[in-house]
N, C-alpha and C positions, 0 to 999 in steps of 0.2 A: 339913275339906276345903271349900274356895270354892265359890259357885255355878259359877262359872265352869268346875272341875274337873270338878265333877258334871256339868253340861251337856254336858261334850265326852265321856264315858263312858258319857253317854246315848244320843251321837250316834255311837259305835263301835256301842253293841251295837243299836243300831236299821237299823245298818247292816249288820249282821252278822246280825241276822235277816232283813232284807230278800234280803241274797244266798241263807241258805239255806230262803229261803220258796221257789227257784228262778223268783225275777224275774230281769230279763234281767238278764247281767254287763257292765257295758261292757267293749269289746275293747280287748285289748292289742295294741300297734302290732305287735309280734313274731306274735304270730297271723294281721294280718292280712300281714305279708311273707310265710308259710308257705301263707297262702291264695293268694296271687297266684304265688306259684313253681309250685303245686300244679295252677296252672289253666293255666298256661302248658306245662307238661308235656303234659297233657291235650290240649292245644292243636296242640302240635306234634309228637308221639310219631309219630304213625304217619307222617309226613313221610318221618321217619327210617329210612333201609335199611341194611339186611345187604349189602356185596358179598364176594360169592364168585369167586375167578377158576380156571384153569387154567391155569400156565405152563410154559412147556417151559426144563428145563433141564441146559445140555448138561454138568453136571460130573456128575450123577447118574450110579453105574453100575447099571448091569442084573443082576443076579444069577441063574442056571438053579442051581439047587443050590448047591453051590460054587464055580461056575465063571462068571466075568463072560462073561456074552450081548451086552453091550454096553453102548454110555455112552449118557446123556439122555433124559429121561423126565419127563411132564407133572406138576406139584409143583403143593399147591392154597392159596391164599394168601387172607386177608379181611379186610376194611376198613369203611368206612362210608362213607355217601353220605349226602344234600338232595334234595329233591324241592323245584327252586325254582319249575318250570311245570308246574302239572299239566294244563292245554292240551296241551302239546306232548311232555309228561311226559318232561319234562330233571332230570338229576341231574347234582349238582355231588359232585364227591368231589378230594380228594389222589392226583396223576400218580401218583405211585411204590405208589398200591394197585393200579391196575391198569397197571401198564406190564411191559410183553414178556405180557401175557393172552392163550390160544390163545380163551378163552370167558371170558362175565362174566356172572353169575346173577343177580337182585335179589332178594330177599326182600324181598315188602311186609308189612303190617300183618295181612293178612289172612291169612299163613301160609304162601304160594307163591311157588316162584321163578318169576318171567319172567327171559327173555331180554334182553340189552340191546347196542348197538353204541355203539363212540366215536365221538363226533363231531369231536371237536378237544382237542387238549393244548399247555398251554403251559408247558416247562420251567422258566421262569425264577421262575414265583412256584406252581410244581408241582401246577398245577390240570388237571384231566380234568370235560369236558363227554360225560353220556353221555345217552342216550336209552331208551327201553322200547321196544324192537317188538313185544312185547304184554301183555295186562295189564286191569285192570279200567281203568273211566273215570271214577269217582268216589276222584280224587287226592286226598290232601291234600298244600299247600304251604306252606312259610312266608316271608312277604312279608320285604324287604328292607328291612332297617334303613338309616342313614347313622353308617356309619364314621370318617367324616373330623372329627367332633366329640367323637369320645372323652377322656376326662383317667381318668387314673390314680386308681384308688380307684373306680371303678363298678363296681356289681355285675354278673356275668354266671354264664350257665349255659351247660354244657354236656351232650350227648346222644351219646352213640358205643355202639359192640359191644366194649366192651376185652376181650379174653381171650375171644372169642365171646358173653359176656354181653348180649344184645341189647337196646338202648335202656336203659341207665345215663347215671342222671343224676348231673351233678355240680358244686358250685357255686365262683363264689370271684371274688375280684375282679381287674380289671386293674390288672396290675403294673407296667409299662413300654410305652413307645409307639415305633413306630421301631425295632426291633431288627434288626441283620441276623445272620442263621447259615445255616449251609452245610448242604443237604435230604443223603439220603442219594446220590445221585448228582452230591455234589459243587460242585454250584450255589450260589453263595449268591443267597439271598432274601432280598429288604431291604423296609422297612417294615411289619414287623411286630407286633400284639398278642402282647405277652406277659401272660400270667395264671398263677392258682396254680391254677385250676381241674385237677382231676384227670384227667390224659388218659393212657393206657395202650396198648399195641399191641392193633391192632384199631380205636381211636377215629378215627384220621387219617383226617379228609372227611365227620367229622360235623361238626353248627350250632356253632356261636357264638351265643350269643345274649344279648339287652341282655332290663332289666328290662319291658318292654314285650313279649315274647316275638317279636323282630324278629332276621331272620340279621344280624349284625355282623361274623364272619369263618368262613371254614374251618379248624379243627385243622390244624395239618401238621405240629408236628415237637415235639419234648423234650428237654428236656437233664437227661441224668441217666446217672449212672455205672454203674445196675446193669441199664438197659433198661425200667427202669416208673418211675411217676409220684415227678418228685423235686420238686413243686410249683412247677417252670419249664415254662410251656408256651407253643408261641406258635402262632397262625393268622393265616391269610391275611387281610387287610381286606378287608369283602365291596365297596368304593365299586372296588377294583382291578380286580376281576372283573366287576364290571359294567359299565367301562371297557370288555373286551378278551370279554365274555360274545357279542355279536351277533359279532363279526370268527371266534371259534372255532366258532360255530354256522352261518356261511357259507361259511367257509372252509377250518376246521380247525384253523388255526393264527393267531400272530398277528403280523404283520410292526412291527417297530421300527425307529426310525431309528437308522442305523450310520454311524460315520465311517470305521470299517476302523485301527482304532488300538490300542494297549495301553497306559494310563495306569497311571503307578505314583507313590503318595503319597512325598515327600520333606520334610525341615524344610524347603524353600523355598517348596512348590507341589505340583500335580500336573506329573508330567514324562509326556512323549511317550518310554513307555519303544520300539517296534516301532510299524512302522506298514503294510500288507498291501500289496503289490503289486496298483497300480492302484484302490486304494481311494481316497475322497475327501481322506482326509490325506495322502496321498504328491500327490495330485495339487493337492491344496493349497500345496503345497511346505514343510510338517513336517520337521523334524529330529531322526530321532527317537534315543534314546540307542545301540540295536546295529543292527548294520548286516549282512545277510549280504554274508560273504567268501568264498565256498565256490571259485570260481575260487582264490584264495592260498592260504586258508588250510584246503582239502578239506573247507567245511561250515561253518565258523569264524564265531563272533561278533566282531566289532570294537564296542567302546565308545569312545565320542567323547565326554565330557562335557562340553566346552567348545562342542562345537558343538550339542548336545541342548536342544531347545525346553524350557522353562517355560511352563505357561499362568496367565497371573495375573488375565485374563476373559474372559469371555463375555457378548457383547450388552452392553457395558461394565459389567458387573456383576463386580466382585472373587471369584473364587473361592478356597479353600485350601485345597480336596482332592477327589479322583478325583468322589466321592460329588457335588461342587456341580457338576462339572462335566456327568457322566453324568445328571443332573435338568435341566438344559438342553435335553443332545440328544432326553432323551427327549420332551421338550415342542415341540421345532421341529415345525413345521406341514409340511403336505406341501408339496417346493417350497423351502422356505424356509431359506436360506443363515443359517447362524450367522460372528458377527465374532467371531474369536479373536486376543485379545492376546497375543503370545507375547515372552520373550524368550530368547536363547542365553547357555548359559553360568552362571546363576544369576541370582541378583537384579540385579547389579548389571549384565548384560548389555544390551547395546543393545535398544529394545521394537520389537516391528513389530506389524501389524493384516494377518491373511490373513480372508479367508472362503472357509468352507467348509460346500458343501451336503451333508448327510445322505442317503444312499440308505436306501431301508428293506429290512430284509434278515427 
């Protein structure tokens, strides 16, 4: 055997005594990821609430014995919520956990439920803004991240009540950016975080949260065949809700600008499928594809395709579907008239330029 052999057999096992003299071990990277997840939990657990609600629902029957007493009766439903101000001790949670609630409970950290009222809901990306009207004063919250930088493949964790299991965590990274799918009330919700992170009923309107232990999005919905985690998950971006967070907390709700129209995707364009009586598009002079006939035809649609708008821009910018078009309106300033390029009839139809102002509805 080489000096050389010997030397490195010298330099295992003096290595190998050294560790188990229990001198320090250098850390493994994997240990310290398990430390920082670990601390981050720690960090933001008690943030995280139980909601409990009461609703009333009128298919229930009432049963005396045998004999139905009546239909409708209070049904008890639970969710999760954020504690994003503990000031003002505001929770963020998912519309459809508390919607149609006759009462909403919080369970905090410390064991108790308080009372809570809503302050404002906004359908469209199925967020609920609630409040404590009482409660201890020593909150805890977790500060907001920025959403709008994310790439696929970050790691993130999640926090919810799935199956009433209180504050389950659970990890995994983001899958896709931009999704849209339809909440259970039909809606769809566009721009969304998808992940694989494990979210179950019960979890909807707990954290999101980045490696930094910072809120990234709200949980809202799952897609999965049998009702529990089929490792597609997606929440709300928290940059969306902090957009539309002060307007819900002043107001209630959140007004967007509207043209009063119904766009529907074609191989040519987005088309002016309806356009609303006395809305901004009808008084912009739109053409849109049906037409009420109810005078002829007792209620009757008429389709005109030859005479039915195309829109091929906005603010001269090329659009090719419903989706660039609606990213416009939603961006128009108060005030402020969008140029729509329209043509009739398909591509090849004569082009015109209307403007039309957005009311906000």
């Amino acid at each position: 055997m080489s000096r050389i052999t010997i030397l490195f057999f010298f330099l295992l096992i003096v290595a190998s005594v050294v560790t188990d003299s229990g001198a320090e071990v250098p850390r493994d990277p994997y240990f310290e990821t398990e430390q920082r997840t670990v601390q981050i939990y720690k960090d933001t657990k008690d943030a995280v609430v139980y909601i409990s609600t009461q609703s009333f629902n009128p298919d229930v029957l009432v049963y005396e014995g045998d004999e139905i007493a009546g239909q409708g009766a209070l049904t008890p439903g639970a969710g999760t919520g954020v504690i994003v101000d503990s000031a003002q001790r505001i929770i963020l949670t998912s519309l459809h956990v508390i919607s149609d609630a006759k009462t909403i409970q919080i369970l905090l950290s410390d064991g108790k439920n308080y009372p809570a009222r809503l302050l404002g809901h906004d359908p469209e990306s199925d967020i609920a803004v609630l409040q404590l009207t009482s409660g201890p004063q020593d909150l805890t919250s977790i500060p907001f991240g920025d959403s709008r930088a994310l790439e696929v493949g970050q790691r993130v964790l999640a926090i919810g009540n799935p199956h009433g299991l209180t504050r389950t965590l659970t990890s995994g990274i983001i899958s896709s950016l931009h999704r849209t799918v339809r909440n259970p009330k039909q809606v769809l919700m566009k721009d969304l975080i998808q992940t694989d992170a494990a979210i179950n009923p019960g979890s909807s309107g707990g954290p999101l949260l980045n490696s930094k232990g910072e809120l990234i999005g709200i949980n809202a919905a799952i897609l999965s065949h049998s009702g529990d985690s089929a490792g597609i998950s997606f929440a709300v971006p928290i940059h969306r809700i902090r957009n539309i967070l002060p307007e819900l907390i002043a107001t209630g709700k959140v007004l967007r600008p509207r043209l009063g129209w119904v766009l529907v995707d074609t191989n040519q364009g987005p088309l002016v499928r309806r356009v609303l009586p006395g809305g901004p598009a009808e008084m912009g002079g739109l053409q849109p594809l049906e037409r009420s006939v109810g005078e002829v035809f007792k209620g009757g649609i008429a389709r005109d395709f030859e005479q039915a708008d195309l829109i091929s821009k906005v603010d001269g910018k090329p659009v090719a579907t419903v989706d660039d078009v609606e990213r416009f309106v939603l961006k128009a300033r108060r005030g402020q008239s969008l140029k729509l390029t329209l043509r009739q009839g398909g591509r090849a139809g004569k082009e015109r330029v209307v403007n039309v102002k957005p009311i906000l509805q």
